[in-house]
C-alpha positions as CSV (number, residue, x, y, z in Angstrom):
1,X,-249.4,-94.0,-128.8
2,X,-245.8,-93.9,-130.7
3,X,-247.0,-90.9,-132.3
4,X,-248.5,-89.0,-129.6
5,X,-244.9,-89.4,-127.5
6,X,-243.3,-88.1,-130.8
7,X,-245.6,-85.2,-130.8
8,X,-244.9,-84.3,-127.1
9,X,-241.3,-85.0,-127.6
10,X,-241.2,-82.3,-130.5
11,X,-243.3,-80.1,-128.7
12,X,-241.0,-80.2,-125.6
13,X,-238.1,-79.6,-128.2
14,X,-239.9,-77.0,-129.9
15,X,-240.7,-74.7,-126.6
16,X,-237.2,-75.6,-125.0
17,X,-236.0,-74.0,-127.8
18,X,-237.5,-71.1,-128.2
19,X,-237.3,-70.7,-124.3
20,X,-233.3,-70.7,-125.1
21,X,-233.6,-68.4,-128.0
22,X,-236.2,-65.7,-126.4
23,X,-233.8,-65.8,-123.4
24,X,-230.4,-64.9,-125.5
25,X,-232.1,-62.1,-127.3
26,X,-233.9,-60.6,-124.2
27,X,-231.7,-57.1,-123.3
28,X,-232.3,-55.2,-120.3
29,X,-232.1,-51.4,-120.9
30,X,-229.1,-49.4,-119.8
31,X,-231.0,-47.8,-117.2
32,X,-233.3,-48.9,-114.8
33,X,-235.0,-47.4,-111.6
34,X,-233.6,-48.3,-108.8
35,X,-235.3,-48.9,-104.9
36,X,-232.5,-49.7,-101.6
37,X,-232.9,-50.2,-98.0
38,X,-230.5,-50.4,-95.3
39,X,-230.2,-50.9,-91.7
40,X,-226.6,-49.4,-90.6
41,X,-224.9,-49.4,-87.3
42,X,-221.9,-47.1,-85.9
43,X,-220.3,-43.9,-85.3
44,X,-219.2,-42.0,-82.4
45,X,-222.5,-41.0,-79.7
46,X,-224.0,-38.2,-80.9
47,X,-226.1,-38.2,-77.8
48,X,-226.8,-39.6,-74.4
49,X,-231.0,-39.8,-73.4
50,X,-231.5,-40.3,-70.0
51,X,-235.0,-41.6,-69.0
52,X,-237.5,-40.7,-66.0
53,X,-236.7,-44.5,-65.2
54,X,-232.4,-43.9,-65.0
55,X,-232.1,-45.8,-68.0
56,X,-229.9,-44.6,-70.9
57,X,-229.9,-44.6,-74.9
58,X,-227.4,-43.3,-76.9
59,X,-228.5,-42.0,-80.5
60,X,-224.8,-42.8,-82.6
61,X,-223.7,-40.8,-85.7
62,X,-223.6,-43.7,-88.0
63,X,-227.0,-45.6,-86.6
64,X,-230.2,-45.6,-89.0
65,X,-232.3,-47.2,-91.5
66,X,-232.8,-45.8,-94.9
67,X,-234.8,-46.1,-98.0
68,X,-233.4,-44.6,-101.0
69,X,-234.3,-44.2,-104.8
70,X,-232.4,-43.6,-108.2
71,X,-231.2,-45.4,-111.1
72,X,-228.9,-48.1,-112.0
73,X,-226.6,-47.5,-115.5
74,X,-225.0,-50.7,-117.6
75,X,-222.1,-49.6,-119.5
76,X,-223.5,-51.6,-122.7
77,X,-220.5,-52.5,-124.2
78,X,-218.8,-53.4,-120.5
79,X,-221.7,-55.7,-119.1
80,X,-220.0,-56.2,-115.9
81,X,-219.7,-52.1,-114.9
82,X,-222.8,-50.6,-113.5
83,X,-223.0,-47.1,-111.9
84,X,-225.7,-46.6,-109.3
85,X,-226.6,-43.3,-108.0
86,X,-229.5,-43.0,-105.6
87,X,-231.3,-40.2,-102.9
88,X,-232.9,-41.0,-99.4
89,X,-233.2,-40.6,-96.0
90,X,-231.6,-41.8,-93.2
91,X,-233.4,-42.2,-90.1
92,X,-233.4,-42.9,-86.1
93,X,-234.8,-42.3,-83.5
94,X,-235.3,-43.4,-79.6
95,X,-237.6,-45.1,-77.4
96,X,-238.6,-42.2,-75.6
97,X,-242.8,-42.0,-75.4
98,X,-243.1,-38.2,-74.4
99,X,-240.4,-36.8,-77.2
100,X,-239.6,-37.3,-80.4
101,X,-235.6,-37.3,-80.2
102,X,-234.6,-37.9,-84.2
103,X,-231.6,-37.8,-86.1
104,X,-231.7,-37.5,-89.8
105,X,-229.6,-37.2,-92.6
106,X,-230.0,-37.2,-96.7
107,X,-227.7,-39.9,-97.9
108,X,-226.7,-39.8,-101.5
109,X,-224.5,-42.3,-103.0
110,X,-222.7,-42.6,-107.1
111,X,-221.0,-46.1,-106.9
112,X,-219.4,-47.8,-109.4
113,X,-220.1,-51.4,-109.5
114,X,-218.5,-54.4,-110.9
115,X,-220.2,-57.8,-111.4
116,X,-217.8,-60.9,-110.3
117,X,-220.7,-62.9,-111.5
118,X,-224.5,-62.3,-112.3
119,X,-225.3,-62.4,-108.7
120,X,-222.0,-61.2,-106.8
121,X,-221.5,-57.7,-106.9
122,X,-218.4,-55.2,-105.5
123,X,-219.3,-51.5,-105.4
124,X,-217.2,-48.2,-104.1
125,X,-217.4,-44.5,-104.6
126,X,-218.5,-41.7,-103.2
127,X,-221.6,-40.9,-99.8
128,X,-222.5,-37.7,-99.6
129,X,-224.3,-37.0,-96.4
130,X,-227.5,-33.4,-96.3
131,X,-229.3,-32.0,-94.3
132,X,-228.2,-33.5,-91.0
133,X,-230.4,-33.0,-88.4
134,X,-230.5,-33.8,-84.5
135,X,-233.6,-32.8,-83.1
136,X,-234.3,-33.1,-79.6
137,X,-238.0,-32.1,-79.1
138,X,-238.0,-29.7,-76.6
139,X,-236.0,-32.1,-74.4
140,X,-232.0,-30.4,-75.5
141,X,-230.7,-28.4,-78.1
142,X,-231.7,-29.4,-81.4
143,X,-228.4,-29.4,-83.6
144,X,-227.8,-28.7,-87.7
145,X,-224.1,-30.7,-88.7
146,X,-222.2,-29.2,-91.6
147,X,-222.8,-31.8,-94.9
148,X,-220.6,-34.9,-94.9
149,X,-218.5,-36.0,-97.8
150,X,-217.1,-39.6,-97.3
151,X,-217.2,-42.7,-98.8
152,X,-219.2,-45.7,-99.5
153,X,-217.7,-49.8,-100.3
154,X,-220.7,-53.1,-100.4
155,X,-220.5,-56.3,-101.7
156,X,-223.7,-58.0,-102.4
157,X,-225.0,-61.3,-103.5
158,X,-228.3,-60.8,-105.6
159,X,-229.8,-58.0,-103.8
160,X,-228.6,-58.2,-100.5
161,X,-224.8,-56.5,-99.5
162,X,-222.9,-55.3,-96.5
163,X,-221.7,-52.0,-96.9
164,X,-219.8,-50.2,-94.9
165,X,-219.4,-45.9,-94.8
166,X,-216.6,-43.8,-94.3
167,X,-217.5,-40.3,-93.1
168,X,-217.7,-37.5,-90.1
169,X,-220.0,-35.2,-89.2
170,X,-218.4,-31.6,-87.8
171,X,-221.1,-29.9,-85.5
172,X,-221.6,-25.8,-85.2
173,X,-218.4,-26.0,-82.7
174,X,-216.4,-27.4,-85.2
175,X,-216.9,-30.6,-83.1
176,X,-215.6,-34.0,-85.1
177,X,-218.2,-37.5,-84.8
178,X,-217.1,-40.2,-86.8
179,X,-220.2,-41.3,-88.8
180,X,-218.7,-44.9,-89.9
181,X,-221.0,-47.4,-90.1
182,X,-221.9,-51.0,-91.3
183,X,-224.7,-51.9,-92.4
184,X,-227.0,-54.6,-94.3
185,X,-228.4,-53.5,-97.7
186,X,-230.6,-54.4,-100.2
187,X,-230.7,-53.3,-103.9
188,X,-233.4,-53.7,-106.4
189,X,-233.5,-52.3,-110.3
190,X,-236.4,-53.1,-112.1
């Protein structure tokens, strides 16, 4: 029996071990493809729908959900600096069943990102807002907004941030919407 314990012992020791060891070594590459989502909520109303029923939606410059693709880049000799830089679209839309009332937007963000810790993240840089689009289906005039430069700032534990946007839309008119928004994110590099 003594032997038998000592054997499971050392082979405990043994794989703990290596565990450690396969674990130090194991690099991840500078750069890895990166997936996001977000759910964001602001801006000035872009819009007012009125419904057969007298009830009311507004559709707001900085309201949407996204889904977005890139890369992530670690600095290898600065572990703690990565550089995301991804491309999406933005989306929303109303509750109306006989139009489809939309806007959209092509969001594309180059952060910089520093790592307080291996889950705790603080980004900023720079949200470049294309192709923005309100389309009213027949319904009003469908409107084309000039691109947006602005900027972006999240904090994020693991995967999941608040972010919050800094940016306004100009209209044909030279109108002015403020397209601020908050939001809830959530990051993924594999």
């Amino acid at each position: 029996m003594k032997k038998l314990t000592s054997l499971f012992i050392f082979l405990f020791l043994v794989s703990t071990s290596y565990s450690a060891f396969a674990q130090s070594i194991q690099v991840k590459p500078p750069v890895r493809f990166l997936i996001g989502f977000a759910a964001e909520f602001g801006g000035d109303e872009v819009a007012e729908i009125e419904f057969t029923d007298g009830e009311t939606q507004s559709v707001y410059a900085g309201q949407g959900i996204s889904g977005a693709v890139g890369a992530e880049i670690q600095i290898p000799n600065v572990k703690q600096l990565l550089f995301h830089t991804t491309i999406g679209l933005k989306y929303v839309t109303t509750q109306a069943d006989n139009a489809h009332i939309r806007l959209t937007r092509v969001p594309i963000h180059l952060t910089a990102n520093w790592l307080i810790t291996d889950d705790i993240r603080f980004g900023g840089g720079l949200a470049l807002h294309r192709a923005i689009n309100f389309k009213a289906d027949g319904i009003g005039p469908d409107v084309e907004f000039d691109p947006a430069n602005g900027y972006v700032f999240e904090v994020a534990y693991k995967g999941i941030g608040f972010s919050y946007t800094i940016m306004e839309y100009t209209d044909p008119d030279d109108f002015s919407y403020s397209a601020n928004s908050a939001g809830l994110t959530f990051k993924y590099a594999f």
